[in-house]
C-alpha positions, 0 to 999 in steps of 0.5 A: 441543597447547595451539595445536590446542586454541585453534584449535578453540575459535576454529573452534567460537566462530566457527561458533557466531557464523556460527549466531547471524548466519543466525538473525538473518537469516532473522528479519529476512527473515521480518519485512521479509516481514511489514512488506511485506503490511502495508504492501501491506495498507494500500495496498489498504485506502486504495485501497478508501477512496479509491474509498468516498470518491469513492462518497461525493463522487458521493453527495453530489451526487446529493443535492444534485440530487435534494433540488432536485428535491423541492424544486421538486415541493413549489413545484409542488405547492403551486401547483397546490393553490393553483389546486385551491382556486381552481377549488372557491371559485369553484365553489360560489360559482357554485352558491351563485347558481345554486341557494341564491339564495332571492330568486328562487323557482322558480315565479317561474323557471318564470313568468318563462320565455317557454316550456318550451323557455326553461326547459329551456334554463335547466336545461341551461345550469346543467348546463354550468356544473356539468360544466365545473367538475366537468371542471377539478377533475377536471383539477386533481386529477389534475395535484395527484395527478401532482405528489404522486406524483412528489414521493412518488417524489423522497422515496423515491429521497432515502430511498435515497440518504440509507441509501447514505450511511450506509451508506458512511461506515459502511465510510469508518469500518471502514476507517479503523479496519482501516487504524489497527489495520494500521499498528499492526501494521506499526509494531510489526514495523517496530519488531521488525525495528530491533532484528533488525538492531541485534542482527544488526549487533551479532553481526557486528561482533562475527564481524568483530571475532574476525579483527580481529588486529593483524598482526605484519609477519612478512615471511617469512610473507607470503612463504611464503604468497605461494609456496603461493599460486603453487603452486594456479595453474591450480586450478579455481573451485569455488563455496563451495570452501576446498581444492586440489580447487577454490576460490572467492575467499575459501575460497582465501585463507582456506586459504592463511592458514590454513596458517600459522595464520591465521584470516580469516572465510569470505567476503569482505565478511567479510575486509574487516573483519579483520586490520589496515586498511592504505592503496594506498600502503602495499600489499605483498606478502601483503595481501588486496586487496578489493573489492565481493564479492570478494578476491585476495592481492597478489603486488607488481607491482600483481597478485594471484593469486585465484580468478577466476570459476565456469569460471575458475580460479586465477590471476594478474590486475591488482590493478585488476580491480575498485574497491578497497574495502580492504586488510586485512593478516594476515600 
């Protein structure tokens, strides 16, 4: 009685441990989920940076183009308002002689003419040269007005391009932001996910721990074992399976030891950990043989009988089937 009860509570303890460890995986899961879309947030973040700042770089020689271009409007400019000035001095100097000269009246212009016809020739050509200067100021200020206008367009296209590049490091600098406070963010799952598994790692040693009894070398144990495991040949695989109507790897050897009050955890990796570690060259009949995800009991001869494979069943193989990771003895 005192043994069932011990047994049961050993049964609760465990399902209670296996409960603690699915929590703590599905927590790690849901964290290892959350630390992945941060980190997949962040790559878009500076993959939209990367391409800001290679807006940016673009920018800059834009500017650099289009502020060389105003410049060489503003020397054009000043050249032609340089001429402007020219052609207008020497427009009223012209003048100054032609009509404020008060050395020369103009009956003495009228007297000194052969004839009307002198006169008039006189008065047309002041008319020329009054139409030839008026025509290239026209011409200079228009050219003046060309080079202004293109200048004011130059300085407007600047405007532009200069409130385009606030405008970018603007969101250069919401970006780094949004990319610090993300790996903050990260960080901080990266650091809850550490603890996760640390816990996690704890609670299964500590279920690992719980199988983990020293054997007793009782030979006639491993023996009974070994018959009851030649009993089940021919028993099909069944996945999760831990009774006669169907096995898996180490729902069959978990029953065969549990028949004689043995308990080994319920899965493989799980049976790796338990009993007493024992080396290839000390194997005998009745360890359990592991390997990466599976277990067999050895039989001697270099065999095991396990459970095989879905659509297989219960049967008699080499012990080298696989790499061997451990042998644990129970018995």
């Amino acid at each position: 009685m005192y043994r069932k009860v011990i047994k049961a509570v050993s049964v609760i303890l465990s399902v209670t441990m296996l409960m603690g460890i699915t929590v703590f995986a599905d927590t790690i899961t849901d964290l290892q989920n959350q630390k992945n879309q941060k980190e997949k947030e962040i790559d878009n973040i500076e993959d939209e940076l990367a391409y800001v700042m290679l807006q940016m770089d673009e920018l800059e020689i834009s500017m650099a183009e289009k502020n060389d271009e105003i410049q060489t409007a503003t020397e054009q400019l000043k050249k032609v308002q340089v001429k402007l000035d020219a052609q207008y001095a020497d427009m009223k100097l012209r003048i100054k002689y032609m009509y404020e000269d008060q050395t020369t009246s103009l009956s003495e212009v009228l007297l000194s003419s052969a004839n009307m016809s002198e006169v008039l020739n006189k008065a047309e050509y002041v008319q020329q040269v009054y139409s030839y200067d008026r025509s290239k100021l026209d011409e200079i200020s228009a050219t003046a007005k060309e080079v202004s206008d293109i200048k004011t367009k130059l300085e407007n296209d600047m405007k532009e391009l200069e409130d385009m590049d606030a405008d970018l490091h603007d969101k250069q600098a919401s970006l780094y932001t949004t990319i610090e406070d993300l790996k903050k963010e990260r960080d901080d799952i990266a650091t809850k996910l550490t603890t996760a598994q640390q816990r996690s790692a704890r609670a299964l040693g500590s279920y690992y721990m719980s199988y983990a009894t020293t054997a007793n070398n009782d030979s006639e144990v491993a023996n009974g074992i070994i018959n009851l495991a030649y009993s089940f040949l021919g028993t099909p695989y069944a996945s999760g399976g831990s009774s006669p109507s169907g096995f898996d790897c180490s729902g069959f050897t978990s029953y065969l030891f549990r028949q004689y009050g043995i308990n080994l955890a319920r899965s493989s990796s799980a049976q790796a950990y338990g009993g007493q570690a024992v080396s290839l060259s000390d194997i005998q009949p009745g360890d359990v043989v592991c390997y990466p995800g599976h277990v067999g009991l050895y039989i001697g001869g270099g065999q095991i009988i396990h459970a095989s494979v879905p659509g297989d069943v219960v049967k008699i193989a080499s012990m080298n089937i696989m790499t061997i990771t451990a042998v644990r003895r129970y018995w």
